[in-house]
PDB file of N, CA, C and O in Angstrom:
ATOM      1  N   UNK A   1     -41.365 -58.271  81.860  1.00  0.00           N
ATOM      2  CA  UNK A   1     -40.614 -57.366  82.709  1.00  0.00           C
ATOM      3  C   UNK A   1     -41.571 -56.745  83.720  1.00  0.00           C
ATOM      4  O   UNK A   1     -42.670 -56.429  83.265  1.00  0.00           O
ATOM      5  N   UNK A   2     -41.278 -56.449  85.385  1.00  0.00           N
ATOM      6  CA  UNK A   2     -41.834 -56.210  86.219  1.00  0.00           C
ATOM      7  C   UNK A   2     -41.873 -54.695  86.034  1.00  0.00           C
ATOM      8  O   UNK A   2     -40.878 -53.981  85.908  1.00  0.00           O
ATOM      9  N   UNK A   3     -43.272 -54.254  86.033  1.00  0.00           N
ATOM     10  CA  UNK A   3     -43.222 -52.623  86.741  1.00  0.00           C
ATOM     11  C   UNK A   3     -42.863 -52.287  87.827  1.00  0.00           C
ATOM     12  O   UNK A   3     -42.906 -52.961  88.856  1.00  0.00           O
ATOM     13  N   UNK A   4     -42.435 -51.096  87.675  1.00  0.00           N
ATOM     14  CA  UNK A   4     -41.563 -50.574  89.280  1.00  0.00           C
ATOM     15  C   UNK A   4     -42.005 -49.057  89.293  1.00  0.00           C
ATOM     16  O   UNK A   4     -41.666 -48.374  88.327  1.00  0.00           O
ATOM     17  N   UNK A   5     -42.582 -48.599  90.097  1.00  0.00           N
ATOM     18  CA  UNK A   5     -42.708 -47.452  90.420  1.00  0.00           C
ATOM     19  C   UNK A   5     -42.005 -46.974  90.287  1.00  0.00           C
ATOM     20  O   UNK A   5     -40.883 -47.432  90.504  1.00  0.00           O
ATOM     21  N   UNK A   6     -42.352 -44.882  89.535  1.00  0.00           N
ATOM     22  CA  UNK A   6     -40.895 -44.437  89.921  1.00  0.00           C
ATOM     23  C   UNK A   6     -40.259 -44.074  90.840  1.00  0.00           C
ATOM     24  O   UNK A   6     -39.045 -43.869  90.867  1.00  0.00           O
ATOM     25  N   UNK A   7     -41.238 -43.931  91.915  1.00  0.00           N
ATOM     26  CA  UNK A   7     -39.739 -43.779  93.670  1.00  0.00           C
ATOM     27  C   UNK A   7     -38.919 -45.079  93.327  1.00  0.00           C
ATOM     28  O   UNK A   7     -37.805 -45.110  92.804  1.00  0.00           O
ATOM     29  N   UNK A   8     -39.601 -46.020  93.679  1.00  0.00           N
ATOM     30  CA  UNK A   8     -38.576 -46.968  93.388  1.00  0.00           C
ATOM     31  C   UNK A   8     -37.801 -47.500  92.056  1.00  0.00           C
ATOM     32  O   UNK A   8     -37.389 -48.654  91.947  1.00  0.00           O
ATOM     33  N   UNK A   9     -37.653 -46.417  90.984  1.00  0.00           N
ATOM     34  CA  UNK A   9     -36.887 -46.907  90.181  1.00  0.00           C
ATOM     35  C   UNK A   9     -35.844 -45.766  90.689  1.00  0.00           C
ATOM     36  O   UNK A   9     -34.660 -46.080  90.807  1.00  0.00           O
ATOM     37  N   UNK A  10     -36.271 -44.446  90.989  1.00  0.00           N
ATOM     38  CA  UNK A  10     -35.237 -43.170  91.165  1.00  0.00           C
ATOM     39  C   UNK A  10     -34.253 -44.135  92.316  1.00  0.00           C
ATOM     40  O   UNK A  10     -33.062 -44.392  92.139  1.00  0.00           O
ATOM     41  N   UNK A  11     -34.979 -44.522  93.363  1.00  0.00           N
ATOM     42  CA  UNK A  11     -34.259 -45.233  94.399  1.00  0.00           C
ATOM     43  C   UNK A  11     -32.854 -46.282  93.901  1.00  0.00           C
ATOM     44  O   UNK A  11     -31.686 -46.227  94.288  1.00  0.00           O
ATOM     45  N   UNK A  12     -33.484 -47.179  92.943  1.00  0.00           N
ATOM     46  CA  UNK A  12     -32.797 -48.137  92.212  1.00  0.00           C
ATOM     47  C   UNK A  12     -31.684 -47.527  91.299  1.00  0.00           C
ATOM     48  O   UNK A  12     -30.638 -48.145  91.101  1.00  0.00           O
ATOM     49  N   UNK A  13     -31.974 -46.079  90.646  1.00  0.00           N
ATOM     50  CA  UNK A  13     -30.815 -45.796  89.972  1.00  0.00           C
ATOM     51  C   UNK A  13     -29.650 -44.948  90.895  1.00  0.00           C
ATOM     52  O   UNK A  13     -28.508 -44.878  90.441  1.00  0.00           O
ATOM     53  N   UNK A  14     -29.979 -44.303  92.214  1.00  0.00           N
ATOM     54  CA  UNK A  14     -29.196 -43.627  92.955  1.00  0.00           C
ATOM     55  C   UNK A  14     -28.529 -44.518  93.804  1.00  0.00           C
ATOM     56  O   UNK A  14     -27.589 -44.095  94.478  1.00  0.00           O
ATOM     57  N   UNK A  15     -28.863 -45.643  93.869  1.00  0.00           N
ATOM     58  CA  UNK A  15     -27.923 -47.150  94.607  1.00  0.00           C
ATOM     59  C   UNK A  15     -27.028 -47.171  93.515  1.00  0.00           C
ATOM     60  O   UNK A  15     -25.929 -46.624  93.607  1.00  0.00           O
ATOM     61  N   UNK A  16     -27.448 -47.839  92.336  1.00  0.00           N
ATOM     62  CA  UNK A  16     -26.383 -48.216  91.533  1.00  0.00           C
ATOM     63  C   UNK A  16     -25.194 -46.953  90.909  1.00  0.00           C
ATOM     64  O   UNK A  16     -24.236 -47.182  90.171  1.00  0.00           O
ATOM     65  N   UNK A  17     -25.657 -45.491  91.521  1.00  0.00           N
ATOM     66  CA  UNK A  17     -24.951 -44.745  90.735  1.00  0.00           C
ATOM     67  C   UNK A  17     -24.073 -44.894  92.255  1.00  0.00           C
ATOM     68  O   UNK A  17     -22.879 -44.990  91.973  1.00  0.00           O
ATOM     69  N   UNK A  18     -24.196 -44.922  93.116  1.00  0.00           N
ATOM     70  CA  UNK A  18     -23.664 -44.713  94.024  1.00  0.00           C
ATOM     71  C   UNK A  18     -22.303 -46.029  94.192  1.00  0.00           C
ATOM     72  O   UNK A  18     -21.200 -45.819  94.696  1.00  0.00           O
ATOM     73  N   UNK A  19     -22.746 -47.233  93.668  1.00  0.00           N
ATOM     74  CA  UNK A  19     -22.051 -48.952  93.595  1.00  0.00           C
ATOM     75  C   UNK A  19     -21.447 -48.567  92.582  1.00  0.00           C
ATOM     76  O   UNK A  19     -20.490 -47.845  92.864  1.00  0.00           O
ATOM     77  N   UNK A  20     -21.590 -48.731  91.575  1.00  0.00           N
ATOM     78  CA  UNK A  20     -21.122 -48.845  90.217  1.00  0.00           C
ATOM     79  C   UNK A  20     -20.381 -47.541  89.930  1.00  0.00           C
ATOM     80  O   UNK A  20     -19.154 -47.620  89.879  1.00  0.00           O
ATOM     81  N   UNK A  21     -20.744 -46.791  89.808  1.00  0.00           N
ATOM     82  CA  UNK A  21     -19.893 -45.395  89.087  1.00  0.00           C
ATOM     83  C   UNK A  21     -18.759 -45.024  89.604  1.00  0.00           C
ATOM     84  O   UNK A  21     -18.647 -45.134  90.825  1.00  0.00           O
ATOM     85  N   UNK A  22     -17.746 -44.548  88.901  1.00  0.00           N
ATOM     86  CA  UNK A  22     -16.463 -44.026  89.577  1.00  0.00           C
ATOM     87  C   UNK A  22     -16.333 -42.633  89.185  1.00  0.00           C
ATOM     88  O   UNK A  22     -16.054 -42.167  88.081  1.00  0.00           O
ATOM     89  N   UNK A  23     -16.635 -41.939  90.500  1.00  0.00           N
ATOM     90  CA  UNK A  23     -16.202 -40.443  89.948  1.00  0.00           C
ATOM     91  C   UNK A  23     -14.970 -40.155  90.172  1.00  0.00           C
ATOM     92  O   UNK A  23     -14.079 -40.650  90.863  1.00  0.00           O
ATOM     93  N   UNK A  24     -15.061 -39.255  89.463  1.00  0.00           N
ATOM     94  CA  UNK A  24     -13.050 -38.511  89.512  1.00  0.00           C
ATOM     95  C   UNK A  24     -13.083 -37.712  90.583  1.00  0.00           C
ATOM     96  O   UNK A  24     -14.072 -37.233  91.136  1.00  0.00           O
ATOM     97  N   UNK A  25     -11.709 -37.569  90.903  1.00  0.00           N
ATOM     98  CA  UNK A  25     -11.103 -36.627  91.619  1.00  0.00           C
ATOM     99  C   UNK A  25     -11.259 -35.602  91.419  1.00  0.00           C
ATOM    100  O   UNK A  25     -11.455 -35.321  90.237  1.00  0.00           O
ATOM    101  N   UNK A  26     -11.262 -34.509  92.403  1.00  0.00           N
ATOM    102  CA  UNK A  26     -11.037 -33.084  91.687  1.00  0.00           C
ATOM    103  C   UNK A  26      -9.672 -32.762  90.965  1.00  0.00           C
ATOM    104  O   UNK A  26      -9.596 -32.134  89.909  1.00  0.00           O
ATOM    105  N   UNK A  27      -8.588 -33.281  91.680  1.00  0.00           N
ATOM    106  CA  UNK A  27      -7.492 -33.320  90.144  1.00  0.00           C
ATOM    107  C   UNK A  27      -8.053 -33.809  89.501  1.00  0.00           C
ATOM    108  O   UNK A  27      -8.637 -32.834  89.029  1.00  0.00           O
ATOM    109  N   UNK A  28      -8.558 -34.859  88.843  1.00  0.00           N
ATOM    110  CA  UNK A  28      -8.591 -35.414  87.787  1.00  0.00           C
ATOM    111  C   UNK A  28      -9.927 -35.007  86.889  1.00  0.00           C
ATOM    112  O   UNK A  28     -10.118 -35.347  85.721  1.00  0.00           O
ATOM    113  N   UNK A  29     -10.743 -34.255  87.653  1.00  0.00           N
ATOM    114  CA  UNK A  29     -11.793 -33.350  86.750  1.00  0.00           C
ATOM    115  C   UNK A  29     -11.156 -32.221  86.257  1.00  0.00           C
ATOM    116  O   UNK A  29     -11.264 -31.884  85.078  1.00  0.00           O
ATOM    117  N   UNK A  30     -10.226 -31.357  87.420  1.00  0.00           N
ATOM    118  CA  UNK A  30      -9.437 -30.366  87.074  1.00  0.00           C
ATOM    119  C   UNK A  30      -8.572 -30.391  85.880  1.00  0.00           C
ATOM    120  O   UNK A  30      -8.574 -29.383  85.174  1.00  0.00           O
ATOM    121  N   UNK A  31      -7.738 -31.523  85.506  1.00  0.00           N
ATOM    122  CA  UNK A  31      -7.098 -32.262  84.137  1.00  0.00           C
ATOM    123  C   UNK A  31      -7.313 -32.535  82.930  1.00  0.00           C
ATOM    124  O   UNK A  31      -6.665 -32.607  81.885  1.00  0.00           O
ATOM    125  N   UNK A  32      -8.488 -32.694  83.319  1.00  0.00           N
ATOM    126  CA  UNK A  32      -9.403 -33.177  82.105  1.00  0.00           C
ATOM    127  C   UNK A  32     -10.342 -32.172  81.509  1.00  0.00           C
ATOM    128  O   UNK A  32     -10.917 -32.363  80.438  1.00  0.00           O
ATOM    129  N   UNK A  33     -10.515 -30.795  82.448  1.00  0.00           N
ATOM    130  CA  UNK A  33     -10.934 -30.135  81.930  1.00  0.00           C
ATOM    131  C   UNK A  33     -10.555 -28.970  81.209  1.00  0.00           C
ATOM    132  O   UNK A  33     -11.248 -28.341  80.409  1.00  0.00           O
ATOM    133  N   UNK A  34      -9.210 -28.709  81.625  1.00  0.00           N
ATOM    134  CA  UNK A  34      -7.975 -28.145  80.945  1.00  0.00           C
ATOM    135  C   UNK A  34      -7.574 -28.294  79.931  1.00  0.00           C
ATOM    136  O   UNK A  34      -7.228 -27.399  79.159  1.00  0.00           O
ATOM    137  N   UNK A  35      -7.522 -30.415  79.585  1.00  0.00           N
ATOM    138  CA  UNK A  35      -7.269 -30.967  78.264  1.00  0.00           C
ATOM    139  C   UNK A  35      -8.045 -30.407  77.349  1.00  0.00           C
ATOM    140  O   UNK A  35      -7.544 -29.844  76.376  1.00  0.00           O
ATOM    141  N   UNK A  36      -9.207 -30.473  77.510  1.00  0.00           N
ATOM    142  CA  UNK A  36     -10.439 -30.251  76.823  1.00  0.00           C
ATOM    143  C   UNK A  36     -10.534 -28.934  76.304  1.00  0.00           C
ATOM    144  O   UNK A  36     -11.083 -28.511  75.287  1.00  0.00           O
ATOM    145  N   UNK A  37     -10.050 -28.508  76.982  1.00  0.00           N
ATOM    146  CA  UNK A  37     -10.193 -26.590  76.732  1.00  0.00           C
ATOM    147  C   UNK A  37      -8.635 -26.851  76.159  1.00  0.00           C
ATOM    148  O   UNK A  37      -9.060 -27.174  75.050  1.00  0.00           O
ATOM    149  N   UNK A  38      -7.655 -26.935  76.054  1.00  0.00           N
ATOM    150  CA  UNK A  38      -6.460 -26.832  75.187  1.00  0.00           C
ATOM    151  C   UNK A  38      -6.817 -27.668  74.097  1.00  0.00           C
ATOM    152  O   UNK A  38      -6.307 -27.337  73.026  1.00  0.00           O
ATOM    153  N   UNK A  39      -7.496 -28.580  74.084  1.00  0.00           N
ATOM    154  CA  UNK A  39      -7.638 -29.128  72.638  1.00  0.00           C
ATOM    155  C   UNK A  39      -9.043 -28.464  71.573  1.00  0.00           C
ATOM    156  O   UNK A  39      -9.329 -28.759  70.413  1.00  0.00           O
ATOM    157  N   UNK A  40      -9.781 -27.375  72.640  1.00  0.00           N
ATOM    158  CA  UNK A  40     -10.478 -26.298  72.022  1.00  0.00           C
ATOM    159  C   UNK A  40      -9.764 -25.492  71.133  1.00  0.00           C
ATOM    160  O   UNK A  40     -10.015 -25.273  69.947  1.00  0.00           O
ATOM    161  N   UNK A  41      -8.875 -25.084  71.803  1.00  0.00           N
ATOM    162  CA  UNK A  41      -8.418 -23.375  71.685  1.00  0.00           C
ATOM    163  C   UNK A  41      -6.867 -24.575  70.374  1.00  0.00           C
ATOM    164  O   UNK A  41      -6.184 -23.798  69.708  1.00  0.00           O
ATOM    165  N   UNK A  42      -6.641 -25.512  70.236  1.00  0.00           N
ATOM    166  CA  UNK A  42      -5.596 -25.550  68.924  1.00  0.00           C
ATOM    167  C   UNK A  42      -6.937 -26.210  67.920  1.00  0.00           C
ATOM    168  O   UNK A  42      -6.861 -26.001  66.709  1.00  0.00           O
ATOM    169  N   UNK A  43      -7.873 -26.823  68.346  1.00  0.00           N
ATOM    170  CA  UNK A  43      -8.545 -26.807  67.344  1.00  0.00           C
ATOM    171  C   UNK A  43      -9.119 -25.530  66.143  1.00  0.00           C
ATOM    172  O   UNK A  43      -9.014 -25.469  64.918  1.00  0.00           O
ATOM    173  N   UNK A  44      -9.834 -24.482  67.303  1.00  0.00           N
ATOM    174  CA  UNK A  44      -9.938 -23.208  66.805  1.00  0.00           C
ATOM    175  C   UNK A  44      -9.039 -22.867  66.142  1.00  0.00           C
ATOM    176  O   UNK A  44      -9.276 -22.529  64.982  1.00  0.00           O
ATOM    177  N   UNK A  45      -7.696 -22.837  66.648  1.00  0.00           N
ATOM    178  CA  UNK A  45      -6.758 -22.240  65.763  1.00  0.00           C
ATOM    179  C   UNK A  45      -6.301 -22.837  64.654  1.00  0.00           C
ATOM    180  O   UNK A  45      -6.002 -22.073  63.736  1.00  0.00           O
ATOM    181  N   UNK A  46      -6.134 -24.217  64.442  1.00  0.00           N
ATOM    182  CA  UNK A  46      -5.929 -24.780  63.463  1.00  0.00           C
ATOM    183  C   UNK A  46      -7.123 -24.657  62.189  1.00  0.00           C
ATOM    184  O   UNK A  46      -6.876 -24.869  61.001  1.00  0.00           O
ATOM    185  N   UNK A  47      -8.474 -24.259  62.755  1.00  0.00           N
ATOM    186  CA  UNK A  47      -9.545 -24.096  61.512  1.00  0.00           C
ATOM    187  C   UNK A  47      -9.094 -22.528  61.070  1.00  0.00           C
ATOM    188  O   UNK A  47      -9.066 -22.066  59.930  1.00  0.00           O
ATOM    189  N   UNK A  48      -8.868 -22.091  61.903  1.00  0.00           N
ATOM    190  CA  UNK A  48      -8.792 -20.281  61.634  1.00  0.00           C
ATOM    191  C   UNK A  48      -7.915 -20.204  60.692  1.00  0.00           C
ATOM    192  O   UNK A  48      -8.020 -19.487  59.697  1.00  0.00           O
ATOM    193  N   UNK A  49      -6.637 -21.228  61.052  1.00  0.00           N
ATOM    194  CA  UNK A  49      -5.297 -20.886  59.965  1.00  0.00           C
ATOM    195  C   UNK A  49      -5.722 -21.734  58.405  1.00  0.00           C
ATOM    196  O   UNK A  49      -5.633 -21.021  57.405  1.00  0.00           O
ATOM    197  N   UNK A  50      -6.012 -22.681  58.265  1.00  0.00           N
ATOM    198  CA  UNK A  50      -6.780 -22.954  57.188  1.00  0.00           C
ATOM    199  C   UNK A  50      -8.221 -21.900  56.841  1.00  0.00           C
ATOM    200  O   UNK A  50      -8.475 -21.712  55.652  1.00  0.00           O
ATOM    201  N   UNK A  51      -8.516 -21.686  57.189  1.00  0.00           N
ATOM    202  CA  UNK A  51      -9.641 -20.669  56.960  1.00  0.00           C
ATOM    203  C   UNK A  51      -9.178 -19.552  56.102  1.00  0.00           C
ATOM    204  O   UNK A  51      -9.591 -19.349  54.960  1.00  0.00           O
ATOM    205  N   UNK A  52      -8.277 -18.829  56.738  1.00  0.00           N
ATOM    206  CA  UNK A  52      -7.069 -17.638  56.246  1.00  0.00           C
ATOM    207  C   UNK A  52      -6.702 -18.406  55.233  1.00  0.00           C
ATOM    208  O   UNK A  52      -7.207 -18.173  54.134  1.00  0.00           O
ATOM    209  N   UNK A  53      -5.690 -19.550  55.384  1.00  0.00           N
ATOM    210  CA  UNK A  53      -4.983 -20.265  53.669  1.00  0.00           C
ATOM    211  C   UNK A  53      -6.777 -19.964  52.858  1.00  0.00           C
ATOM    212  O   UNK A  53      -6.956 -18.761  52.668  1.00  0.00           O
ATOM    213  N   UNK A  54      -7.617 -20.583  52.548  1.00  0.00           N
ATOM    214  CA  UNK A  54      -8.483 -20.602  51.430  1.00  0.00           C
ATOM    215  C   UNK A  54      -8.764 -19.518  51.619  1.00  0.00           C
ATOM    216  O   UNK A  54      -8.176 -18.971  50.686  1.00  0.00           O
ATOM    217  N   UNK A  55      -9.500 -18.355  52.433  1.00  0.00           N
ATOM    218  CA  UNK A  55      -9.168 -17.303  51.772  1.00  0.00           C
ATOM    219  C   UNK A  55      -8.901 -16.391  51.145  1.00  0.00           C
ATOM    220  O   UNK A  55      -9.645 -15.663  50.489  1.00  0.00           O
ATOM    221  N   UNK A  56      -7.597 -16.344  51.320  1.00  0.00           N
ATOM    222  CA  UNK A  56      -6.321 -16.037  50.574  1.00  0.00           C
ATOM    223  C   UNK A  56      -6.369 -16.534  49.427  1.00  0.00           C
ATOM    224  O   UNK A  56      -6.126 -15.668  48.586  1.00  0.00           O
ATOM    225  N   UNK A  57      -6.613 -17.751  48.891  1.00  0.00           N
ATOM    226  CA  UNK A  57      -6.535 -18.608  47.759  1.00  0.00           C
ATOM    227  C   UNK A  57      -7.594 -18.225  46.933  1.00  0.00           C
ATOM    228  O   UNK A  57      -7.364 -17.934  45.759  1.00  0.00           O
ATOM    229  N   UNK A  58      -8.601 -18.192  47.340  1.00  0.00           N
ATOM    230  CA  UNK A  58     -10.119 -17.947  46.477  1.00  0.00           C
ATOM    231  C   UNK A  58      -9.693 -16.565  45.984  1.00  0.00           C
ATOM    232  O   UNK A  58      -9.786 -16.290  44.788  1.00  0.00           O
ATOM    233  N   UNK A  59      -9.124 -15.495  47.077  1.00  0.00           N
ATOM    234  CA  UNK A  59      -9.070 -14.257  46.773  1.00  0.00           C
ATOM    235  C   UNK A  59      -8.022 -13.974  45.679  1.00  0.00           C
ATOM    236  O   UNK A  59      -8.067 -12.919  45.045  1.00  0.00           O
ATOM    237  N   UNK A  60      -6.888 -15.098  45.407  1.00  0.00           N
ATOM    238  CA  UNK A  60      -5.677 -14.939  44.582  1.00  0.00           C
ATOM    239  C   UNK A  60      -6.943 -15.287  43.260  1.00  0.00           C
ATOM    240  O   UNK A  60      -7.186 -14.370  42.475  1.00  0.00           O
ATOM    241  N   UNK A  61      -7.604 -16.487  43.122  1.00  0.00           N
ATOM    242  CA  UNK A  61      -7.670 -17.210  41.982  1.00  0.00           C
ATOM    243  C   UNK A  61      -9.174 -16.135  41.382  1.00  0.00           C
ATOM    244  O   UNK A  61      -9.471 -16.064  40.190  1.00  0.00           O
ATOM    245  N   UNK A  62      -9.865 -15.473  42.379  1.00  0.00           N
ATOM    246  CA  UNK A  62     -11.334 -14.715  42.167  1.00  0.00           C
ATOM    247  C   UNK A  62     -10.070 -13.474  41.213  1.00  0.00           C
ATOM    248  O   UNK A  62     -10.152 -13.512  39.986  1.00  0.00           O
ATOM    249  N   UNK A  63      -9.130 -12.591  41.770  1.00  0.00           N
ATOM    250  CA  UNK A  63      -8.473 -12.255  41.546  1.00  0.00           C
ATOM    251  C   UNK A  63      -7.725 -12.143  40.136  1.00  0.00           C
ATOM    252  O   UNK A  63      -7.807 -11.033  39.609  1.00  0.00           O
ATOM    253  N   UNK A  64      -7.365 -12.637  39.789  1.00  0.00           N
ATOM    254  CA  UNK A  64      -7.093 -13.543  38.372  1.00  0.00           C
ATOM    255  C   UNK A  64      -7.808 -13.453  37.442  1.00  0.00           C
ATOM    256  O   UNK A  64      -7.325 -13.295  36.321  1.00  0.00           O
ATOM    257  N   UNK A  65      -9.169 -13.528  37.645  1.00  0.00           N
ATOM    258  CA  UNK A  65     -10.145 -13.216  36.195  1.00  0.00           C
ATOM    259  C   UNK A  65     -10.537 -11.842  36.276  1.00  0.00           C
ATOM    260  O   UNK A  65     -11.325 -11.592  35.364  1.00  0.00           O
ATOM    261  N   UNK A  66     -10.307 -10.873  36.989  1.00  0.00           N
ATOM    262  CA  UNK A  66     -10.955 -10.024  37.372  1.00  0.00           C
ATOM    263  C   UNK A  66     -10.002  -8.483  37.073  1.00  0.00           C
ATOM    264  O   UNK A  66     -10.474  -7.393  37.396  1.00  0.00           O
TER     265      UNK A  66
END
């Protein structure tokens, strides 16, 4: 494999990012970043509400011998 300087490799990767890559739209960054953050905020909530169930449960069954 040939050495390449790095100007000319930085050079070589800012061509191909420029050929090859497809950036998004600003809708479509805007979309996707919304998704991302709504599938935050039910994730959070879905650990929180299981979190509360055990809990609750440890505290019924700690409860119980006590």
């Amino acid at each position: 494999m040939a050495k390449v300087s790095p100007a000319e490799y930085v050079r070589q990767v800012r061509s191909e990012a420029i050929r090859k890559v497809t950036w998004p739209t600003k809708k479509e960054a805007g979309v996707t970043t919304l998704t991302v953050l709504a599938m935050i905020v039910a994730v959070a909530a879905f650990f929180f509400v299981i979190d509360q169930i055990f809990a609750e449960a440890i505290q019924f069954i700690l409860g119980l011998g006590g």
